[in-house]
KEKE-3310 file (N, C-alpha, C; in steps of 0.2 Angstrom, whole numbers, plus 5000, padded with zeros to 4 digits):
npx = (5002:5009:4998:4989:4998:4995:4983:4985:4993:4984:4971:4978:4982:4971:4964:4974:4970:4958:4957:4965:4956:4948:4952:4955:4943:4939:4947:4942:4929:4933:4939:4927:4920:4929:4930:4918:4920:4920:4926:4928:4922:4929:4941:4936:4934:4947:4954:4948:4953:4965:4966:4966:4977:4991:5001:4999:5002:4994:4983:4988:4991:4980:4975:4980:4981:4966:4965:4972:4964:4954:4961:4968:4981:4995:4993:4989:5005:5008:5005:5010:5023:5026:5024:5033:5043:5042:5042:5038:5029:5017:5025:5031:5017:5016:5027:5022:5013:5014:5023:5017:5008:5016:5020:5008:5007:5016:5028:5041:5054:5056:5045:5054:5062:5059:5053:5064:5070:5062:5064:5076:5071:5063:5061:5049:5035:5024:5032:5043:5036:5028:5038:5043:5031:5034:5045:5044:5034:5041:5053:5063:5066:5075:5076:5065:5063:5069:5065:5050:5055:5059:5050:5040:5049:5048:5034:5026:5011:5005:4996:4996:5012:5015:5007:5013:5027:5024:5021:5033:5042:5036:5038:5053:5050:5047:5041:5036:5043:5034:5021:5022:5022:5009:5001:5002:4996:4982:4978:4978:4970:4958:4944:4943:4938:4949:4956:4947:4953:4970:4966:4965:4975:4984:4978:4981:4996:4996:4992:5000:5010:5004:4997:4981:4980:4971:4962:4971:4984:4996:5005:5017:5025:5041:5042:5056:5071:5082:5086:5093:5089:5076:5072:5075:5060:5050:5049:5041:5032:5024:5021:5014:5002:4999:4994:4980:4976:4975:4967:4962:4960:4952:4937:4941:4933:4935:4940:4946:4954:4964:4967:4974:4986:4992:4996:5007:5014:5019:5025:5036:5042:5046:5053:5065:5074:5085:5100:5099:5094:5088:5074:5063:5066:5067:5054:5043:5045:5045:5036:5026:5028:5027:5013:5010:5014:5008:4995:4985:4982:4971:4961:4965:4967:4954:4950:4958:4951:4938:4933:4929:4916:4901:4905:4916:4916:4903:4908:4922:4909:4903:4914:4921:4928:4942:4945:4945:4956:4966:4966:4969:4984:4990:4989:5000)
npy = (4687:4700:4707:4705:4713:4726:4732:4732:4741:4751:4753:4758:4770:4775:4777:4786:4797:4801:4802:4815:4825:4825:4830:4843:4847:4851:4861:4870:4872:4876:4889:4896:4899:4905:4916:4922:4928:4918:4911:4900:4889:4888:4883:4872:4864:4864:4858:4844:4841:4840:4831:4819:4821:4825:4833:4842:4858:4866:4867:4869:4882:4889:4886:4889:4907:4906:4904:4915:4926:4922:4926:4918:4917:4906:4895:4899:4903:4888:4881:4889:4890:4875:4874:4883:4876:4864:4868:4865:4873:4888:4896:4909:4914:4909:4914:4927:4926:4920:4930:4939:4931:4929:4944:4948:4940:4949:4946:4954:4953:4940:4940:4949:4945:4932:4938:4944:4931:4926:4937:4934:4924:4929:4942:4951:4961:4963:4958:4964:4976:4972:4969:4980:4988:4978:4980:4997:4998:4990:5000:5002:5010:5013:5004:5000:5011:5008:4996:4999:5008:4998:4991:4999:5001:4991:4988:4999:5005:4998:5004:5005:5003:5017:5022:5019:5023:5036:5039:5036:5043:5055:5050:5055:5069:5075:5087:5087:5075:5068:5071:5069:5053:5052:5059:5051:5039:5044:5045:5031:5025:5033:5034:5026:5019:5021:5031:5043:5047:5048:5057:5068:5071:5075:5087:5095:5095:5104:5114:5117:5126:5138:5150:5158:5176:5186:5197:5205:5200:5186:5172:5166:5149:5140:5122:5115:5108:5097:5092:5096:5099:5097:5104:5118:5120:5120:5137:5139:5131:5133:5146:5148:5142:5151:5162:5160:5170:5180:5195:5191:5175:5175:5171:5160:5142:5131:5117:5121:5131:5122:5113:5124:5127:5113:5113:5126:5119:5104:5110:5120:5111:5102:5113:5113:5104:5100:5095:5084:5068:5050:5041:5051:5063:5057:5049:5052:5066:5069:5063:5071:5085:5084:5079:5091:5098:5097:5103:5095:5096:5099:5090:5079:5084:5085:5074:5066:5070:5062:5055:5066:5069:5075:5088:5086:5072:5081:5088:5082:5073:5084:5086:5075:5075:5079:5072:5060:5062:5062:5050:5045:5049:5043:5033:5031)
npz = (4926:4922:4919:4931:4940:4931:4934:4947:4949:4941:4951:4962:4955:4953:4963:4970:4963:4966:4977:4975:4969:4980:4989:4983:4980:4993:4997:4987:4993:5003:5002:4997:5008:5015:5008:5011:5022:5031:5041:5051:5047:5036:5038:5045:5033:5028:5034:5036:5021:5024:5032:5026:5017:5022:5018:5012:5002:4997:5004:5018:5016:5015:5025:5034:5032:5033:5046:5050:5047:5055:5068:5074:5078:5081:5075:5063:5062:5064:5052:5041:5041:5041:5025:5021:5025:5019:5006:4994:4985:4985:4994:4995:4996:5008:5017:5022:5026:5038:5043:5045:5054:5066:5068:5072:5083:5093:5091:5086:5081:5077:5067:5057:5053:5049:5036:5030:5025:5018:5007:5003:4993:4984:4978:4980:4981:4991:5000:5004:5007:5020:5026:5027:5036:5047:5054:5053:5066:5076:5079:5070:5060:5049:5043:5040:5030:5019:5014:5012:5000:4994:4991:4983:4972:4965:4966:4960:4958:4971:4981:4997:5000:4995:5005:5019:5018:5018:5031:5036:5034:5041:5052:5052:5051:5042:5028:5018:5011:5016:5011:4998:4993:4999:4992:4979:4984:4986:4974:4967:4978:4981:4985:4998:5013:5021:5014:5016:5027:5027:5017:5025:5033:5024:5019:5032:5033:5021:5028:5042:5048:5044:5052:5052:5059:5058:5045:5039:5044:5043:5052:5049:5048:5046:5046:5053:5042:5039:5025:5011:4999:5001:5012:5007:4999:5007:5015:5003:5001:5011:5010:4999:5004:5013:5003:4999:5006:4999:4990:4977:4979:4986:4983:4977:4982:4991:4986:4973:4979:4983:4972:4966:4974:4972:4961:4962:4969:4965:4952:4958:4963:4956:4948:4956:4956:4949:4951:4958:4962:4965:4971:4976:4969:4954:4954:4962:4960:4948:4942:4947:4942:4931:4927:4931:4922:4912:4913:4922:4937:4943:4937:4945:4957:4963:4961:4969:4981:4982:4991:5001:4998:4988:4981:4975:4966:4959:4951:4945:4936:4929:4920:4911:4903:4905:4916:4909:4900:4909:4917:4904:4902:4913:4910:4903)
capx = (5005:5009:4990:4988:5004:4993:4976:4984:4994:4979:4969:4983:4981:4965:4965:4978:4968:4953:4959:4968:4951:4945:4957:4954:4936:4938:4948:4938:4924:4934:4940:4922:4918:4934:4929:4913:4919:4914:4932:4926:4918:4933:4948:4934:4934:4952:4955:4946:4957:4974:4967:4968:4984:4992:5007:4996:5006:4989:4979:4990:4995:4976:4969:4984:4978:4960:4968:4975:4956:4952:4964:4973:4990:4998:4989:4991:5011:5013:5005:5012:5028:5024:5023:5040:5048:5040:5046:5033:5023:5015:5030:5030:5012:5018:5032:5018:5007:5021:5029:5010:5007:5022:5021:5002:5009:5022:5036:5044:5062:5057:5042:5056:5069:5053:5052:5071:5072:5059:5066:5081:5070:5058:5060:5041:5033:5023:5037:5048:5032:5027:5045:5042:5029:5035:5051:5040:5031:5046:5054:5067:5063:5078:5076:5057:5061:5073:5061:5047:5057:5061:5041:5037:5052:5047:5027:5025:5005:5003:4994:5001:5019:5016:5006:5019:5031:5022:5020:5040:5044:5031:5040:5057:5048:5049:5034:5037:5043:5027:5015:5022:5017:5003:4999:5002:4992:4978:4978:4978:4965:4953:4937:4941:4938:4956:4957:4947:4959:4975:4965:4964:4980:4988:4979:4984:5003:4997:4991:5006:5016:5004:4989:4980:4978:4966:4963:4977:4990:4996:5009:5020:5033:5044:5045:5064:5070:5091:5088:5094:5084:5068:5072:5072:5054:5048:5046:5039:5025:5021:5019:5011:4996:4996:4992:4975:4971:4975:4962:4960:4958:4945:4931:4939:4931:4940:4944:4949:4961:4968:4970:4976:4991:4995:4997:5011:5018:5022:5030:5040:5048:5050:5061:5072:5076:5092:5103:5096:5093:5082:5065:5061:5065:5065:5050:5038:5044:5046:5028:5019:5028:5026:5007:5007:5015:5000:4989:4980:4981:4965:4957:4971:4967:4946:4950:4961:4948:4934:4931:4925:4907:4899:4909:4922:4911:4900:4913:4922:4905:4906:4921:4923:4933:4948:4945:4947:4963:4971:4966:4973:4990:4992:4990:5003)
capy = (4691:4707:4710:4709:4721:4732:4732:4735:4750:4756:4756:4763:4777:4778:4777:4793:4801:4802:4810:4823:4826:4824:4836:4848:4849:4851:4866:4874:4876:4879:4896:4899:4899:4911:4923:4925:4926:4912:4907:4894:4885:4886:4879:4867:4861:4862:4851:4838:4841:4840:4823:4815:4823:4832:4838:4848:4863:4871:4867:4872:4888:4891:4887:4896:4912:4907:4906:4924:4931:4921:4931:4912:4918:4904:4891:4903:4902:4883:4879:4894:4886:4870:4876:4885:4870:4857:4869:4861:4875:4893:4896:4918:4917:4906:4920:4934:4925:4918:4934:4943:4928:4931:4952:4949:4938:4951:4941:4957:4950:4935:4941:4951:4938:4929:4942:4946:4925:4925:4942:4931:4920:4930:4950:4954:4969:4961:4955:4971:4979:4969:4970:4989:4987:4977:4986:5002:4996:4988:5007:5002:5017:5018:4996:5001:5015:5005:4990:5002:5010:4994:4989:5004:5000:4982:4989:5008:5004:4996:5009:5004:5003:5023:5024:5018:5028:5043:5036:5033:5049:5059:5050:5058:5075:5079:5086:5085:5069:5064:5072:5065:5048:5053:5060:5045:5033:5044:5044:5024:5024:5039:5033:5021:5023:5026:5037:5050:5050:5052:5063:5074:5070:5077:5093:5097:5097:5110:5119:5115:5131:5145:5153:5168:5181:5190:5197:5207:5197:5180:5169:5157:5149:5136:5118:5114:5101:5095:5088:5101:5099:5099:5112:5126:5119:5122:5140:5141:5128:5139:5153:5146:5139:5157:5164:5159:5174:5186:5196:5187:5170:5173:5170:5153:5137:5126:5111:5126:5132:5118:5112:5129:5126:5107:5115:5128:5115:5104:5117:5122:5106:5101:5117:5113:5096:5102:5088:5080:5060:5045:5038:5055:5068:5055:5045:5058:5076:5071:5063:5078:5090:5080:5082:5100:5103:5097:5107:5091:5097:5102:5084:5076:5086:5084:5065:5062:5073:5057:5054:5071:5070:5078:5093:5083:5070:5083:5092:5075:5072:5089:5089:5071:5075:5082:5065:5053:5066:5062:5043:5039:5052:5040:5023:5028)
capz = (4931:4920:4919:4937:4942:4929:4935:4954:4947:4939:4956:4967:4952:4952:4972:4972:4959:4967:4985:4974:4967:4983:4992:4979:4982:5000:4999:4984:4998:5010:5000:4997:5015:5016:5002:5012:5029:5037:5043:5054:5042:5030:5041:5045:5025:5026:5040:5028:5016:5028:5035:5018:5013:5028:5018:5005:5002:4997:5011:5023:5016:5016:5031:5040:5030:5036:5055:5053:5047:5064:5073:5077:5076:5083:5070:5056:5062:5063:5046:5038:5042:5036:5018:5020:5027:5013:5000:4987:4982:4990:4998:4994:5001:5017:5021:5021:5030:5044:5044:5048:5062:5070:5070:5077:5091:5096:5089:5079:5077:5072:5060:5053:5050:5041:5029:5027:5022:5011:5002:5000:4988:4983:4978:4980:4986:4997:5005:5005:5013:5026:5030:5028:5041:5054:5054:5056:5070:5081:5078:5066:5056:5043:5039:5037:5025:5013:5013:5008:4994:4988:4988:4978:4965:4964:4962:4960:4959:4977:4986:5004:5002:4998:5012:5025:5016:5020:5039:5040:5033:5045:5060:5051:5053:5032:5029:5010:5010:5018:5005:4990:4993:5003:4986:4975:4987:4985:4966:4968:4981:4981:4989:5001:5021:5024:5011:5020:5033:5024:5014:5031:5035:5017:5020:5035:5030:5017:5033:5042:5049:5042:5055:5052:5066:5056:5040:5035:5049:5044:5052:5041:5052:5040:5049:5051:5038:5036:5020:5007:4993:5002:5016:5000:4998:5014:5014:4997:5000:5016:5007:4995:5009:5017:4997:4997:5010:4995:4988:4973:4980:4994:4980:4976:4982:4994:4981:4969:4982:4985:4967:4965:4977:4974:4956:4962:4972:4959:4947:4960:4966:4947:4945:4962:4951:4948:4950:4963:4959:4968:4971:4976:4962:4949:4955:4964:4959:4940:4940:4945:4939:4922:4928:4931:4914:4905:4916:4926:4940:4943:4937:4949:4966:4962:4960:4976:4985:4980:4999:5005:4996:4984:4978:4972:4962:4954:4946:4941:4932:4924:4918:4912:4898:4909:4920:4904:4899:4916:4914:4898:4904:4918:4908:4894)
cpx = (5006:5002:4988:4991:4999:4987:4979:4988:4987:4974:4974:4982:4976:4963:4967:4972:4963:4951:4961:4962:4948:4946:4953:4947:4934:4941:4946:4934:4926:4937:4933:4919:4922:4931:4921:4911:4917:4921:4932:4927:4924:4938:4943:4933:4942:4956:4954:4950:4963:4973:4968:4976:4988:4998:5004:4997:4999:4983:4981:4991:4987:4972:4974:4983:4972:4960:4970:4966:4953:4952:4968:4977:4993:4996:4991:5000:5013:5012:5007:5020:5030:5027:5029:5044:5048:5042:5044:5028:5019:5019:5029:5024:5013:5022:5027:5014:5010:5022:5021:5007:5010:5021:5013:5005:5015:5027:5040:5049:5058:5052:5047:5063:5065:5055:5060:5074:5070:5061:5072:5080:5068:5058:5054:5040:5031:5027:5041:5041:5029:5033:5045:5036:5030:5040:5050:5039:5034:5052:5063:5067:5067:5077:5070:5059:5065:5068:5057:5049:5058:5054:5040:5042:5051:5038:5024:5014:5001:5001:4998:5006:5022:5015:5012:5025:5031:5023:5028:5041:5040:5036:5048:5054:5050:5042:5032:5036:5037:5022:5015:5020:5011:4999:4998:4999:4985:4975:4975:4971:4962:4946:4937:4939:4944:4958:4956:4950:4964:4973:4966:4970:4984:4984:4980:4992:5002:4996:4996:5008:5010:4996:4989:4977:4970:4965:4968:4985:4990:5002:5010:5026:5035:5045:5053:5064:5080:5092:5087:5089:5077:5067:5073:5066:5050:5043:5040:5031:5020:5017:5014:5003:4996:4993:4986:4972:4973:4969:4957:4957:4952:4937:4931:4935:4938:4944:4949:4955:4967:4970:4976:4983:4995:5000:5006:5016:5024:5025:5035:5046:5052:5054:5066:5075:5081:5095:5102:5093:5089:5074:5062:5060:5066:5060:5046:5038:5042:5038:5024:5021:5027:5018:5006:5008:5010:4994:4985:4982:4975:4960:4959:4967:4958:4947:4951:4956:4940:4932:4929:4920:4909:4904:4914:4920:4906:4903:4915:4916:4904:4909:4925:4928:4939:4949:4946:4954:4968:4970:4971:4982:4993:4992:4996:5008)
cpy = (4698:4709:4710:4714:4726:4736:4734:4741:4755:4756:4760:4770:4782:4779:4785:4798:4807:4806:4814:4827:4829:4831:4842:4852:4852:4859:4871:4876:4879:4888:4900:4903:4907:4917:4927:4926:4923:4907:4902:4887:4882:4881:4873:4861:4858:4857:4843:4836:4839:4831:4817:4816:4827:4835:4842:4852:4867:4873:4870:4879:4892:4891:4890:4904:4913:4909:4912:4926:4931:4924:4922:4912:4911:4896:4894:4901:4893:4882:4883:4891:4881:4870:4877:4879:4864:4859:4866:4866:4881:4895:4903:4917:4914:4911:4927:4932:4922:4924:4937:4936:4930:4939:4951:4946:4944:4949:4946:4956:4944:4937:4944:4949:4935:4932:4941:4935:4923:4929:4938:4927:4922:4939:4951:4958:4968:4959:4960:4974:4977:4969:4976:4988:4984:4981:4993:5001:4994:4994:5006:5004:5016:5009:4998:5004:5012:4998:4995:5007:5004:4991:4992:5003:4995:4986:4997:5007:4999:5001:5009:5005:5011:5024:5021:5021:5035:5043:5037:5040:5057:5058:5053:5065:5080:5078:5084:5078:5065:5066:5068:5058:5047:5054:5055:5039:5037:5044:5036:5023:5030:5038:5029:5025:5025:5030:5043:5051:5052:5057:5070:5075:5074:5086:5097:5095:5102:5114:5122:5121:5139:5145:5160:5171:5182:5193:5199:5204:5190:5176:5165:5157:5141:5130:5118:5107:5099:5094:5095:5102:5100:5106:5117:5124:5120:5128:5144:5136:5133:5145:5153:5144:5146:5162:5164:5165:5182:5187:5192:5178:5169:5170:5162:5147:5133:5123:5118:5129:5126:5114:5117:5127:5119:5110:5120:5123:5109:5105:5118:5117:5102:5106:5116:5105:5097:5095:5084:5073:5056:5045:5045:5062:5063:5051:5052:5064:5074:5069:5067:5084:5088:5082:5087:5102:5102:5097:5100:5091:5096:5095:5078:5076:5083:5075:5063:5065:5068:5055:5058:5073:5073:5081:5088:5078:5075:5087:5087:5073:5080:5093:5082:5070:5076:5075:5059:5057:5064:5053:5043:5044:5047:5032:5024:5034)
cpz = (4929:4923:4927:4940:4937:4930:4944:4953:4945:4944:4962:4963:4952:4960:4974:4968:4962:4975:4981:4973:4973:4987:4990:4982:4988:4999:4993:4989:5003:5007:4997:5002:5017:5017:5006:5021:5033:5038:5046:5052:5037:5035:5044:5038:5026:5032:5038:5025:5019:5031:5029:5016:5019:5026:5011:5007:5002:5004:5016:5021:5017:5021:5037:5037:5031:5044:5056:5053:5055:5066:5077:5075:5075:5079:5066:5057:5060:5055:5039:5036:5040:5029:5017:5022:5022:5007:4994:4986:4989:4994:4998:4999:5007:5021:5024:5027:5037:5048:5048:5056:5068:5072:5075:5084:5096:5096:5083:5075:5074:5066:5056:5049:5046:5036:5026:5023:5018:5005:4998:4991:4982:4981:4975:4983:4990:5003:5007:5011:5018:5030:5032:5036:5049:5057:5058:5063:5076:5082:5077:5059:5049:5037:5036:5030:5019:5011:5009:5001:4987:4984:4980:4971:4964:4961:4965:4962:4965:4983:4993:5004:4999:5003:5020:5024:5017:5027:5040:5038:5038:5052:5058:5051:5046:5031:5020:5007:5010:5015:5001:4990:4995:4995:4980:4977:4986:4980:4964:4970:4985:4985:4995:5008:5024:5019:5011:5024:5031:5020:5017:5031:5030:5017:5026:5036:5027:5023:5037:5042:5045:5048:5055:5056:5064:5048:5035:5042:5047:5046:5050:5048:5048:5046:5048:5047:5037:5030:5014:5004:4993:5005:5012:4999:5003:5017:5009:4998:5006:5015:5002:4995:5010:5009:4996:5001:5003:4992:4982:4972:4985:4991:4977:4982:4987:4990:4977:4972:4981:4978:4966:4968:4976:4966:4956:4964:4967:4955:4951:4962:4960:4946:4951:4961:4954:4946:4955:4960:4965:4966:4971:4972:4956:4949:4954:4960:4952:4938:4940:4944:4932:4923:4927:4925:4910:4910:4919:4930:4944:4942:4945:4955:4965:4962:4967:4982:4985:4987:5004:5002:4990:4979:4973:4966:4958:4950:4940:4934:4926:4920:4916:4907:4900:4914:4916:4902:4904:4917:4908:4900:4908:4915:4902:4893)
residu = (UNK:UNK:UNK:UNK:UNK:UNK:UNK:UNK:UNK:UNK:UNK:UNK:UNK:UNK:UNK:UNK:UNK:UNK:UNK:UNK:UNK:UNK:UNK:UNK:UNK:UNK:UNK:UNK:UNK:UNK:UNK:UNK:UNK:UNK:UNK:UNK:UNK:UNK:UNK:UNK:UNK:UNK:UNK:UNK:UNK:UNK:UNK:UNK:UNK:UNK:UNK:UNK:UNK:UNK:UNK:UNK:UNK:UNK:UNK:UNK:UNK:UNK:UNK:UNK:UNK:UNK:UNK:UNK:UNK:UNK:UNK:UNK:UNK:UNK:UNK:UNK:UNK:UNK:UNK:UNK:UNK:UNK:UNK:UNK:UNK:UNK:UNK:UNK:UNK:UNK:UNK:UNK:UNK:UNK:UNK:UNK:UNK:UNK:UNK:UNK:UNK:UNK:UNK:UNK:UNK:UNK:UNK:UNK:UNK:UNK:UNK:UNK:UNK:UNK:UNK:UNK:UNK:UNK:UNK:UNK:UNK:UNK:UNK:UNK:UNK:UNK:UNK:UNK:UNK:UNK:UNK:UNK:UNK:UNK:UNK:UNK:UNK:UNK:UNK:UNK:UNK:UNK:UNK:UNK:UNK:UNK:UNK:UNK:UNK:UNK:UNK:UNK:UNK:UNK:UNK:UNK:UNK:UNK:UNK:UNK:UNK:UNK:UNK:UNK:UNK:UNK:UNK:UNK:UNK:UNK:UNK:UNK:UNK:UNK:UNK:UNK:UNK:UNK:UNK:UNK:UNK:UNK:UNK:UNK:UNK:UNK:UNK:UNK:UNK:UNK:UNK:UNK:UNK:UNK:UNK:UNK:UNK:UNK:UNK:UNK:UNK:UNK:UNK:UNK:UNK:UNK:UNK:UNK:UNK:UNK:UNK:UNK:UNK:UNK:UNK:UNK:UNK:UNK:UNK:UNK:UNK:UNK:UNK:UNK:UNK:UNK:UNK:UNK:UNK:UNK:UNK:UNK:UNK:UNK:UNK:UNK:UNK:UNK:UNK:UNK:UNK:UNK:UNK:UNK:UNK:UNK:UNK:UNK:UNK:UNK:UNK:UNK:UNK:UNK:UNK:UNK:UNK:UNK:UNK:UNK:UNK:UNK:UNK:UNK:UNK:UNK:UNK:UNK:UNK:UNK:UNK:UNK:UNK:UNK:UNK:UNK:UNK:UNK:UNK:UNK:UNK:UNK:UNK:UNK:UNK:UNK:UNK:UNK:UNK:UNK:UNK:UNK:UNK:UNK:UNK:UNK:UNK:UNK:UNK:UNK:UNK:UNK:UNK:UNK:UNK:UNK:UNK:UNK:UNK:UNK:UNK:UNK:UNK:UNK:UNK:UNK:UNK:UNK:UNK:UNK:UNK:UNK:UNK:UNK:UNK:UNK:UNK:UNK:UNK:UNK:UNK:UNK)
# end
């Protein structure tokens, strides 16, 4: 009697065994399918796999992140949900991928009470900036900007959660505030397709308040700023932009200018420290005035410039030694 009880335990085991096996298999191709765009295909895999198992934590949390690629919000939501509700596993990326169903369908409170339940579990960047996002977006400006600071304290090296940072701070009308990130997302991500844009975007703030009549007429007009510490910055980076019409600079170079000026910029806002404290003069100012003290400037601004051609690449390559100097400064 033992020996049979052991012989029908050992097929019920090998029975389970061989659906996990089974499962498994299904939603490997089905995140091949993913990986190569072919969404269809994959929540077709993972459908497979759910009818074997329908409370696999993994399957679902994957073919509700193949439903978003869709554009099937309302799919992506229920099985995202799932995941969060079974509490066995992928739970972080179920909040992300909920929280982003819900904001696509126009569900912004509730996408953002997603986020703020998972944040309870879970203090991930992802989680802070997607909250930073929705937030943005449903024009709850000051939740955005605390969510996105928390991002960046959580993972300073997540490109986007400066980029949204730069965004909230632009729609508070600080044009400073809104470089310095702008500047640290480019550093990050230097060649992409949205990197040309905020790259536009980051020079015209240098431009920002200074038009020249003609060649000995320039007007500089200071945007307005309430925030102490930057509003002394204001006129000094202005001035700083209308500089290039001096005699001495008309022979520089675009890039050269504009290294030129990121350089003073820098320097100057590292001496207006003072006692001033946060993300901002202990995060931002202190980094690149730490740069500008050891002269990398200059490889910096030609780096973050990686998206407007040539110029900016063929320097880089003539000049790899100041580009491996500004690499190993920033790893260490």
């Amino acid at each position: 009697m033992k020996y049979l009880l052991y012989c029908f335990i050992s097929l019920i085991t090998l029975a389970v065994s061989g659906q996990e096996e089974q499962v498994k298999s299904l939603i490997n191709k089905g995140i091949q399918y993913h990986d190569s765009q072919q969404y269809d295909l994959a929540i077709k895999e993972y459908q497979k796999a759910l009818a074997i198992d329908p409370n696999s934590s993994l399957a679902n949390y994957e073919i509700a992140f193949s439903y978003l690629s869709y554009k099937d919000y309302e799919n992506a939501e229920l099985h995202s949900k799932k995941v969060i509700d079974s509490n066995n596993g992928h739970v972080l990326e179920a909040y992300i991928a909920y929280g982003n169903a819900l904001d696509l369908q126009g569900k912004s409170d509730k996408a953002i009470k997603a986020y703020e339940n998972g944040i309870k579990d879970y203090d991930h960047y992802l989680l802070h900036f997607n909250h930073a996002m929705a937030c943005f977006n449903a024009g709850k400006i000051d939740k955005a900007y605390n969510s996105a600071i928390n991002a960046i304290n959580n993972n300073s090296s997540h490109a986007s959660s400066h980029l949204i940072l730069s965004k909230i701070m632009d729609h508070k009308k600080s044009r400073i505030q809104a470089m310095l990130p702008l500047y640290f997302f480019l550093m990050i991500e230097p060649d992409s397709e949205r990197a040309g844009i905020e790259y536009e975007i980051l020079r015209k703030y240098l431009d920002q308040g200074v038009t020249k009549k003609d060649d000995k007429n320039i007007d500089v007009i200071v945007p307005f700023s309430d925030d102490t510490g930057f509003g002394a910055a204001e006129m000094m980076i202005s001035m700083v932009k209308a500089s290039e019409n001096l005699e001495e600079n008309k022979v520089k170079s675009d890039l050269e200018l504009f290294a030129l000026h990121n350089d003073k910029i820098f320097k100057m806002l590292g001496e207006l420290k003072n006692d001033n404290t946060g993300i901002w003069w202990d995060f931002y100012v202190t980094f690149f005035y730490n740069l500008a003290n050891e002269n990398l400037t200059t490889p910096f601004s030609y780096y973050i410039s990686l998206s407007q051609g040539d110029d900016s690449s063929k320097w880089l390559e003539e000049n790899n030694q100041e580009l491996e100097r500004l690499a190993k400064w920033m790893q260490g």
